[in-house]
C-alpha positions as CSV (number, residue, x, y, z in Angstrom):
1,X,2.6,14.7,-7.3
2,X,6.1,15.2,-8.5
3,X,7.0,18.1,-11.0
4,X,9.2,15.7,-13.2
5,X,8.0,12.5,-15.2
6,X,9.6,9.4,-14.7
7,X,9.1,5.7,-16.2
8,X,5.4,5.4,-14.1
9,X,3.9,8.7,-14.1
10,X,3.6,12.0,-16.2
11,X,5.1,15.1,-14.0
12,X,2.7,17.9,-12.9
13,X,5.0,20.3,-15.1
14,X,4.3,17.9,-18.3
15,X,0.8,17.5,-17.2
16,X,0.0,21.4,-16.6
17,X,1.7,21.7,-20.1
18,X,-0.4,19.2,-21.6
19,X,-4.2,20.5,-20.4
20,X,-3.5,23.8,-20.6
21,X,-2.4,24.2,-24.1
22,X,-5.6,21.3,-25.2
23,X,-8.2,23.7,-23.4
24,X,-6.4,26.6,-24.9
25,X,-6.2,25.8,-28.6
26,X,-10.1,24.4,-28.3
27,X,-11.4,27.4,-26.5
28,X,-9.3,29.8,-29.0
29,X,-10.8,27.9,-31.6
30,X,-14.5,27.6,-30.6
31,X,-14.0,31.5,-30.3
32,X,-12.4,31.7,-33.3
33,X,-15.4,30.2,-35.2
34,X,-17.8,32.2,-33.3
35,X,-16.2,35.6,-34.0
36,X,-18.6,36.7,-36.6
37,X,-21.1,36.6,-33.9
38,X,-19.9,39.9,-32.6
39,X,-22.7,42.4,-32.0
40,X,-20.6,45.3,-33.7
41,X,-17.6,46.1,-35.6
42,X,-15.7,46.9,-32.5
43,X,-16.6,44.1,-30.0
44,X,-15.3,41.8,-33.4
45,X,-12.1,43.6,-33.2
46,X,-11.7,43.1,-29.4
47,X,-12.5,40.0,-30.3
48,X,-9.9,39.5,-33.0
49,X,-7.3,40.7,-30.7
50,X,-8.0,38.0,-27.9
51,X,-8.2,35.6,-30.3
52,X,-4.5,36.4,-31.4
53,X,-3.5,36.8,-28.3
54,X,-4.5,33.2,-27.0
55,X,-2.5,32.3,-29.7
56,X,0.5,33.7,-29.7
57,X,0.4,32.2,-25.8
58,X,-0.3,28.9,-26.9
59,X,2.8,29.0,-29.1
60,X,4.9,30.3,-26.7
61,X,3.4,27.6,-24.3
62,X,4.5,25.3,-27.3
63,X,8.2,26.4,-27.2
64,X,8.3,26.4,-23.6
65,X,6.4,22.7,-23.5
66,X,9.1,21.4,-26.3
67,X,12.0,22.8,-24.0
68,X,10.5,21.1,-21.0
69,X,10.0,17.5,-22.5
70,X,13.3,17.5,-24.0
71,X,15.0,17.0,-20.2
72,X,11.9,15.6,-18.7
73,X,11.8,12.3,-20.5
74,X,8.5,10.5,-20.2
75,X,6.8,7.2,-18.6
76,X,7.2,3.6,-20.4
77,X,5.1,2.5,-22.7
78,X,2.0,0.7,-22.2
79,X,2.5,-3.3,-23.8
80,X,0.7,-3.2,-27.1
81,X,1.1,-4.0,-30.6
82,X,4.0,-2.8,-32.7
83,X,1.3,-0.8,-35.0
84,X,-0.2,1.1,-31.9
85,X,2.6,2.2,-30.8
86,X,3.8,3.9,-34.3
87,X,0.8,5.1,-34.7
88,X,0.9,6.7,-30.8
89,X,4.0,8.3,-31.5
90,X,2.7,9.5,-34.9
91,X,-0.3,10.8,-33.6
92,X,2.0,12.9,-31.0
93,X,4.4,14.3,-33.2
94,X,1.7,15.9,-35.8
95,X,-0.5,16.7,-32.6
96,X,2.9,18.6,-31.5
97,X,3.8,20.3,-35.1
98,X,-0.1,21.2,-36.0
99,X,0.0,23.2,-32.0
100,X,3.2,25.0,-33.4
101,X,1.9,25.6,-37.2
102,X,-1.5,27.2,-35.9
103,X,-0.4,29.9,-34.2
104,X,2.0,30.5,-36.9
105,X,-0.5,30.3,-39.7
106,X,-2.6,33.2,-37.7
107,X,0.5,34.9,-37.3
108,X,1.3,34.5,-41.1
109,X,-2.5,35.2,-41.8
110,X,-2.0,38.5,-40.0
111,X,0.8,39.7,-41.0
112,X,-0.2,39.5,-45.2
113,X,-3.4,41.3,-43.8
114,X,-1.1,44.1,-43.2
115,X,-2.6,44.3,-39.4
116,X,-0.1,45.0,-36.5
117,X,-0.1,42.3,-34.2
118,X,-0.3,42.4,-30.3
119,X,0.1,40.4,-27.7
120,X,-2.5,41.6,-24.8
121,X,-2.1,44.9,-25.7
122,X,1.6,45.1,-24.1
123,X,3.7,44.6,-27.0
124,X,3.7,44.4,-30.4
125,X,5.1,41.7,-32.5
126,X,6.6,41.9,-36.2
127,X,5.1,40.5,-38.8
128,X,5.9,37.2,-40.2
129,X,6.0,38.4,-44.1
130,X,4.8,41.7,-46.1
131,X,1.4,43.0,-47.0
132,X,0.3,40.7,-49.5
133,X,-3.6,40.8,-50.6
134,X,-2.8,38.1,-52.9
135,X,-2.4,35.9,-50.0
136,X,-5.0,37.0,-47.9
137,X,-7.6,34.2,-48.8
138,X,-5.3,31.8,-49.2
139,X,-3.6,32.3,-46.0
140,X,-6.8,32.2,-44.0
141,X,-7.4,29.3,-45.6
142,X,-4.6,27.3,-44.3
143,X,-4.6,29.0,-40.7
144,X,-8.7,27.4,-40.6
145,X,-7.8,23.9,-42.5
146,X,-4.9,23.6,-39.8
147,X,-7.7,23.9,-36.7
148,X,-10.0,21.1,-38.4
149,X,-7.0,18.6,-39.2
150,X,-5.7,19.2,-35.5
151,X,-9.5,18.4,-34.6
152,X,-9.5,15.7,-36.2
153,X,-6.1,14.3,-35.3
154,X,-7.8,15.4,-31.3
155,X,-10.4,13.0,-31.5
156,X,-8.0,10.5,-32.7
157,X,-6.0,10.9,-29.8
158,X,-9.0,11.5,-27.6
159,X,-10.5,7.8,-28.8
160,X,-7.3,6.0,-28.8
161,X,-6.8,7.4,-25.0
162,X,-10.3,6.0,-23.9
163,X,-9.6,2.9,-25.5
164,X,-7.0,2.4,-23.8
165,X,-8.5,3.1,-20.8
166,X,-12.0,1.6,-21.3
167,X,-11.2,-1.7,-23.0
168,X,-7.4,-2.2,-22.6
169,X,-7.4,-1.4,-19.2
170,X,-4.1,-0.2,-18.3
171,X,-2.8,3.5,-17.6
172,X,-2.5,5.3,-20.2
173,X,-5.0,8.1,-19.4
174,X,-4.9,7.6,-15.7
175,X,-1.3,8.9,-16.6
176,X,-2.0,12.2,-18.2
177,X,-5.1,13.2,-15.5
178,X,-4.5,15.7,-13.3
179,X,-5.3,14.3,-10.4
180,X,-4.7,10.4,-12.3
181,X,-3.6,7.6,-9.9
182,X,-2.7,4.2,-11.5
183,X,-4.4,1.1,-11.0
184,X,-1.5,-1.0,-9.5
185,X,0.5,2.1,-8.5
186,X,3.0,1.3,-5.2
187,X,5.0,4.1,-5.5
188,X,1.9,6.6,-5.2
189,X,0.7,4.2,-2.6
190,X,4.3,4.2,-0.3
191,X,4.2,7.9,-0.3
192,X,0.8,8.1,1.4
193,X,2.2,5.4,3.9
C-alpha cells in the first residue's frame, strides 16, 4: 500500500488519518456520555481528564490530517449525479469543521469552567477564554449539540458510503478500507505480479 493517494486509491497516511480520528471521536464520545457512570467522585475526574485528553489529540490529529491532505491530493471521483457529488463534498467539509469545533467546544467548555486543562498529565494547556459561570451551561451545551450533529452527519456519510458500495457498486468504500482493494484494480494487481 502506498503512503500517498493518487487518482485510484486513498494513501495509507490519508487512510490511518481517516479511521483513527472516526474511532477516536466515537469512542471519546461514547465515554463522554457514560461519564456519570463513574463509581466515585475521583474515578469521574480521571475520567474527565481522559476524556479531554482524547480530545485535545483528536484535534491535533485534525491539524495534522488538514496539513497532510493539503499536498496529498485525493483519488477521482466516482461517476454520479451532479447532486451526489455536492452533497459528498458537503458532507466532508462539515464532517471536517464539526471534528475541529468539538474539541474546541470542550476546550472552550473547560476553560469558562475555570478548570486547568491537561493533556495526559504532561502539559498543561491555556485556556481558550476566562472563568465565566454565566457560560457554563450554555457552553456545555454546544460542546454536546456539536457530538449529536457530527453523529448525525456520521451516519449520513456512513449510509451514503454503503450505498455506494452495496447498490452502486463501484469503489468508493473499497477506497477508504484499510486493507480495501478495488474491484477492477490493475495497478494493485501489476504490483503483486
Amino acid at each position: 500500500m502506498k503512503l500517498r493517494s493518487d487518482v485510484n486509491h486513498w494513501g495509507a497516511i490519508a487512510k490511518s488519518f481517516h479511521w483513527i480520528v472516526a474511532l477516536a471521536i466515537l469512542g471519546n464520545g461514547v465515554f463522554g456520555l457514560c461519564m456519570d457512570l463513574a463509581s466515585n467522585p475521583m474515578q469521574k475526574i480521571n475520567w474527565l481528564a481522559l476524556h479531554k485528553s482524547i480530545g485535545l489529540t483528536v484535534l491535533a490529529l485534525m491539524l495534522l490530517r488538514l496539513a497532510w491532505r493539503w499536498p496529498d491530493g485525493r483519488p477521482r471521483e466516482e461517476p454520479a449525479p451532479r447532486w451526489q457529488l455536492v452533497a459528498a463534498r458537503a458532507t466532508h467539509v462539515v464532517l471536517y469543521l464539526l471534528a475541529l469545533a468539538l474539541p474546541l467546544s470542550g476546550w472552550w467548555y473547560n476553560s469558562v469552567t475555570g478548570k486547568p486543562l491537561q493533556w495526559f498529565k504532561l502539559f498543561n494547556l491555556p485556556g481558550l477564554a476566562a472563568k465565566n459561570d454565566a457560560l457554563r451551561h450554555f457552553s456545555h451545551a454546544v460542546h454536546e449539540y456539536l457530538f449529536w450533529f457530527l453523529v448525525l452527519v456520521l451516519v449520513a456519510h456512513v449510509g451514503a458510503a454503503l450505498k455506494h458500495h452495496v447498490f452502486d457498486g463501484d469503489d468508493v468504500l473499497r477506497r477508504m478500507l484499510p486493507f480495501g482493494r478495488l474491484r477492477n484494480d490493475k495497478t494493485q494487481a501489476g504490483e503483486r505480479s
